[in-house]
C-alpha positions in Angstrom: -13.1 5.1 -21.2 -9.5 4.3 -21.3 -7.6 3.5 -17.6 -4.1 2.0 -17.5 -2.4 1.8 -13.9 1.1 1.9 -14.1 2.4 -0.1 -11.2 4.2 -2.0 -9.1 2.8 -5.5 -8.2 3.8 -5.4 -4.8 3.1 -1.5 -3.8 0.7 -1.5 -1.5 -0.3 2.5 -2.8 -0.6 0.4 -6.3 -2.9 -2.1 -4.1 -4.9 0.4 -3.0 -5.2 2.3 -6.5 -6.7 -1.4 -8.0 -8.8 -1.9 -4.7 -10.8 1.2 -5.7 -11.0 0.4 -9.2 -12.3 -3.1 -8.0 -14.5 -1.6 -6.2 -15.7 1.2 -8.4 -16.3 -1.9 -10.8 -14.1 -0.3 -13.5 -12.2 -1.7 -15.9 -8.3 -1.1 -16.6 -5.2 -2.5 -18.0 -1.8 -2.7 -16.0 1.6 -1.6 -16.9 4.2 -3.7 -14.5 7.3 -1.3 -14.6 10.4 -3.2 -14.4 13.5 -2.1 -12.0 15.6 -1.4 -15.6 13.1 1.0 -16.5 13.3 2.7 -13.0 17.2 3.1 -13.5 16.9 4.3 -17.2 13.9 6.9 -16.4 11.0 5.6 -17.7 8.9 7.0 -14.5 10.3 10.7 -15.0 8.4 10.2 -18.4 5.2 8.9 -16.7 5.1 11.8 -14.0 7.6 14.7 -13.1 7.6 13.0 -9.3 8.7 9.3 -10.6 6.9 7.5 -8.1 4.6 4.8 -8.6 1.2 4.3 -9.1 0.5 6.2 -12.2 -2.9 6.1 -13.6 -3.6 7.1 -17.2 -6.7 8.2 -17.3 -9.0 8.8 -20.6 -5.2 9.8 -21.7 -3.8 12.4 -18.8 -1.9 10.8 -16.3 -2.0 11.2 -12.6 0.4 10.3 -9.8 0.0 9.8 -6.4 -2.2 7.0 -4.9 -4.5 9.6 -3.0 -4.6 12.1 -6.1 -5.4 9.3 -8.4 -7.9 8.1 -5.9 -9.4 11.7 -5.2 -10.1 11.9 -9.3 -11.7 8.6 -9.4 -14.5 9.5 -7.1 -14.8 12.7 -8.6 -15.1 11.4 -12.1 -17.0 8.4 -11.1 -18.6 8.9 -8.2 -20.8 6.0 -7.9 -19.8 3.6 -4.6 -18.6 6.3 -3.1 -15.3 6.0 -0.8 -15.4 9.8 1.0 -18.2 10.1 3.3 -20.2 13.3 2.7 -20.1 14.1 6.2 -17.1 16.5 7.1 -15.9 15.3 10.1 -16.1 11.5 9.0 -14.5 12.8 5.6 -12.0 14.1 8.3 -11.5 11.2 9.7 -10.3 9.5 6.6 -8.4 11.4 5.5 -6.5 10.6 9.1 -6.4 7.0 8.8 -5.2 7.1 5.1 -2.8 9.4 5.9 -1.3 7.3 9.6 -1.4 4.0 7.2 0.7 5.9 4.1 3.0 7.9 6.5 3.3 5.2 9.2 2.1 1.8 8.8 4.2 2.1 5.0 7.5 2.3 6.8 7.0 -1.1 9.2 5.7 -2.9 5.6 8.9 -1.7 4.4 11.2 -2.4 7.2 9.4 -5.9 7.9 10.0 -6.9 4.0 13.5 -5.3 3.0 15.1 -4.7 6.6 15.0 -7.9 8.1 17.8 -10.3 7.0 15.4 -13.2 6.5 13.1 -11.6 4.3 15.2 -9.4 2.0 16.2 -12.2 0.0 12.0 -13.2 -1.2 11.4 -9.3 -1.5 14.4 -8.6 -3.3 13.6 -11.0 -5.9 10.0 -10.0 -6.0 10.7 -6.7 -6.6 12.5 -7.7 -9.9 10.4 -10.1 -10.6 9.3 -7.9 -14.0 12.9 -7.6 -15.4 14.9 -9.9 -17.6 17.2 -12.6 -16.1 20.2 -10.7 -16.1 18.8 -7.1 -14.6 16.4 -9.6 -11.9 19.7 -11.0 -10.9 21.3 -7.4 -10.1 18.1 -6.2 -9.1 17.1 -8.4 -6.4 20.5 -7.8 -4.7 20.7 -4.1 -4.7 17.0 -3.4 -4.5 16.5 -4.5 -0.8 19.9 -2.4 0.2 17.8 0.5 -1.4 15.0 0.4 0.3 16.6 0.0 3.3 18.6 3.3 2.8 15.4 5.0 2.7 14.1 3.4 6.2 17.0 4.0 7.5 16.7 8.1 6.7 13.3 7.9 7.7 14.3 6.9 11.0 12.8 3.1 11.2 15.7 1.4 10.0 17.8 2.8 12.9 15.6 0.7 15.3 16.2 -2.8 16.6 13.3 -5.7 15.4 11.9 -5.9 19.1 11.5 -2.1 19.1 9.3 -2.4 15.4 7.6 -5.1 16.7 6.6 -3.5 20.2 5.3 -0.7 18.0 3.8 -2.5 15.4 1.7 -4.6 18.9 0.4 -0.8 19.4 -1.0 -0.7 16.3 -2.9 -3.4 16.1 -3.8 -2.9 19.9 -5.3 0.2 19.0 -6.9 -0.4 15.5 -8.8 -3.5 17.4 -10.0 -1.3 20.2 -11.4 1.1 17.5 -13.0 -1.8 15.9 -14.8 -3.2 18.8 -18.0 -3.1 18.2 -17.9 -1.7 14.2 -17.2 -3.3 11.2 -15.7 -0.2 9.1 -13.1 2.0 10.2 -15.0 5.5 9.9 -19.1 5.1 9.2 -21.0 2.2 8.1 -19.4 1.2 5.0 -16.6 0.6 3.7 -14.7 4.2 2.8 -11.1 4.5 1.7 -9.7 4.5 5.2 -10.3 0.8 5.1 -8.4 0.3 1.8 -6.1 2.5 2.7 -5.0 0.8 6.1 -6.1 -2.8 4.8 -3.7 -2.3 2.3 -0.7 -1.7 4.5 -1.7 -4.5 7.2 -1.6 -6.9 4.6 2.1 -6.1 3.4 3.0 -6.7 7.0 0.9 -9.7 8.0 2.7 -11.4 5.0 5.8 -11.5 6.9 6.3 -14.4 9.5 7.3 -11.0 12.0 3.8 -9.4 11.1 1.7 -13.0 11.3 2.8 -13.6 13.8 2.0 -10.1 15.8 -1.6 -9.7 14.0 -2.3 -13.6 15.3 -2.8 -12.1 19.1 -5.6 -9.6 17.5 -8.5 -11.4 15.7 -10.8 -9.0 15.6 -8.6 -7.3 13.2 -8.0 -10.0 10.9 -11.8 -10.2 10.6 -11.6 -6.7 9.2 -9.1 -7.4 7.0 -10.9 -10.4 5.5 -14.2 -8.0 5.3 -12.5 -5.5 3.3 -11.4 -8.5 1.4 -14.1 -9.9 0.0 -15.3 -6.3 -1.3 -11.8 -5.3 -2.8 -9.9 -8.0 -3.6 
């Protein structure tokens, strides 16, 4: 058995790619990608998409966190994550789909939009490349990523408004928690992962701490998922 994740660090879809392989107990070997090999193509090489995560497994690679994830359980299907139930099956494909659609683009805004955190992320995000690329890198990535929440439509919004929507969120994710400790089922499935994932991007922030502090009962999730993930 041969796995190599091509990655990220700081993806949360590359997160969620090593949660399940965590969890799944399998063993694999990273590939950091650096932001010089982004500009010069290396990810066109990996996958016809270019996006990151890219799992090579037993020597065909896969893109796409919930592809890679969908081949996983059907190739080792032990600790399941998909319920065999339908509707609970359903139900995460929901969740995984409201954390990658929607919960991505406050992570993103939160770490590359605000002024006061572009700076840390910037340079995290280069953190792979050599001194001289790191230095370009961690001044143009953050105005990058912020083009792309600003097309998506979340970079066009004030902080307060984010915020406010973000308090929604959390709001509702700890109502559907009351009185459960999974999102969907009994156990742990990927909508946990898959939201976990997300929530921790944001909680990283001061902004997202800081909105998460008014909802334990969600940060008891998180720290469940944790320990079975992480």
């Amino acid at each position: 058995m041969s796995i190599i994740l091509h990655q990220f660090d700081m993806s949360p879809f590359c997160d969620k790619v090593r949660r399940v392989l965590k969890y799944k107990g399998l063993d694999y070997q990273t590939d950091n990608i650096t932001l010089q090999q982004v500009q010069f193509g290396y990810l066109k090489k990996l996958s016809p998409i270019g996006k990151l995560p890219v799992l090579s497994l037993n020597g065909t690679n896969i893109a796409d966190s919930s592809t890679i994830i969908a081949e996983l359980e059907r190739q080792y299907p032990e600790k399941p994550l998909l319920p065999a139930d339908k509707k609970q099956a359903a139900l995460v494909h929901f969740f995984e789909d409201w954390a990658d659609e929607s919960l991505y683009f406050n992570e993103l805004y939160l770490r590359f939009v605000v002024p006061s955190n572009r700076a840390q992320y910037g340079a995290l995000a280069a953190k792979e490349d050599n001194a001289l690329f790191a230095a370009i890198g961690k001044m143009v990535a953050p105005d990058m990523i912020a083009r792309q929440a600003n097309a998506q439509g979340i970079g066009r919004k004030s902080l307060a408004d984010v915020l406010s929507d973000l308090k929604k969120h959390f709001c509702c994710l700890s109502d559907w928690l009351d009185g459960q400790d999974y999102l969907v089922a009994d156990s742990l499935t990927l909508a946990d992962i898959a939201v976990a994932c997300q929530l921790d991007c944001i909680v990283a922030t001061p902004e997202g701490k800081g909105v998460a502090a008014d909802y334990p009962r969600v940060i008891e999730w998180l720290n469940r998922v944790a320990e079975k993930t992480l």
